[in-house]
N, C-alpha and C positions, 0 to 999 in steps of 0.2 A: 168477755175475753174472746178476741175471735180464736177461732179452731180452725181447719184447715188440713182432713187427712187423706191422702192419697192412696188406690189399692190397684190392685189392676193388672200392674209388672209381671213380668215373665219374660223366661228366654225361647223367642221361636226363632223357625226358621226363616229366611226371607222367603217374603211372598205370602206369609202368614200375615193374620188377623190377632188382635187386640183389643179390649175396650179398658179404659181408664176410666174412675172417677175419682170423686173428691170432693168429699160429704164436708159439709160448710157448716159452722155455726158461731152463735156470737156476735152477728149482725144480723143486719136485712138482708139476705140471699137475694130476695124478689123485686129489690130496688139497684140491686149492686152489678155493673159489668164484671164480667169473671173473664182469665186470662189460664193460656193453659203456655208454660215455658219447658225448654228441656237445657240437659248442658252433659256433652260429651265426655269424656277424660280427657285431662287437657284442654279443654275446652272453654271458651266464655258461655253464658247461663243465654240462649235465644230466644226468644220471644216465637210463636209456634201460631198460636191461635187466639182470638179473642171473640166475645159473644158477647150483646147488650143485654140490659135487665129482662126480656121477654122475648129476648131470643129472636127474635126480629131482623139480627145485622149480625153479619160473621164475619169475619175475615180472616185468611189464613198468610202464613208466610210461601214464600215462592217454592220453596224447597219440600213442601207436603201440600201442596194445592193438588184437589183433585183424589188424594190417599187418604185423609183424614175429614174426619165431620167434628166439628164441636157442636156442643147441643146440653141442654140444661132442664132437670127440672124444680121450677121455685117450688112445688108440693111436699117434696122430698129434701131439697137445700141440697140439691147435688149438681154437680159438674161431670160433664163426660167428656171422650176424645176418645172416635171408635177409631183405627185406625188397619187401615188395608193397602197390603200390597208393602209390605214392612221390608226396607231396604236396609243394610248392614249400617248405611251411615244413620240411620234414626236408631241405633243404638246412644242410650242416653239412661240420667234421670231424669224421672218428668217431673214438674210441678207443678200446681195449680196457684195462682195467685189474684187477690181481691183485694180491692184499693182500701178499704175499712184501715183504720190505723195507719194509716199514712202506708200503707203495702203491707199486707200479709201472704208469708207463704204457708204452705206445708211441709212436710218430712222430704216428701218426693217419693216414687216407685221406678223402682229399676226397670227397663225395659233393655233385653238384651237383643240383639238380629244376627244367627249365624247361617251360613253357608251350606 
């Protein structure tokens, strides 16, 4: 059964720092692309970040390029997403999500950004 739990969240200030992860298990972490998503109030669920099996290939969305790292370790079966320079609208919950089971998420971590 894959698992998928996210921890991390907290409410800062903008301009503050963060790191997320999201301990994996139930599959092959070390073969699996992992995705990191978030979704606003009100909002539809965006796609944020993505990382290949060995971490090799990253890509970010436009909107957190240059503020965020994703990065992984298979040792551990974790997912990270350090994220700096935290703007009010990267208020969200985040998700981690792994293609295993035709998509799997987790719970999500709240990540608040006030003023």
């Amino acid at each position: 059964q894959v698992q998928l739990v996210e921890s991390g969240g907290d409410s800062v200030q903008a301009g503050g720092s963060l790191r997320l992860s999201c301990e994996a298990s139930g599959f092959t972490f070390s073969d699996s692309n992992m995705y990191w998503y978030r979704q606003g109030a009100g909002k539809e669920r965006e796609w944020v970040a993505g990382i290949n099996w060995n971490g090799g290939v990253r890509n970010y969305a436009d909107s957190i390029q240059d503020r965020f790292i994703i990065y992984r370790d298979n040792d551990k079966e974790t997912l990270y997403l350090e994220m700096n320079n935290l703007k009010l609208e990267d208020t969200a919950i985040y998700y981690c999500q792994a293609p295993a089971d035709g998509g799997s998420w987790g719970q999500g971590t709240q990540v608040t950004v006030s003023s």
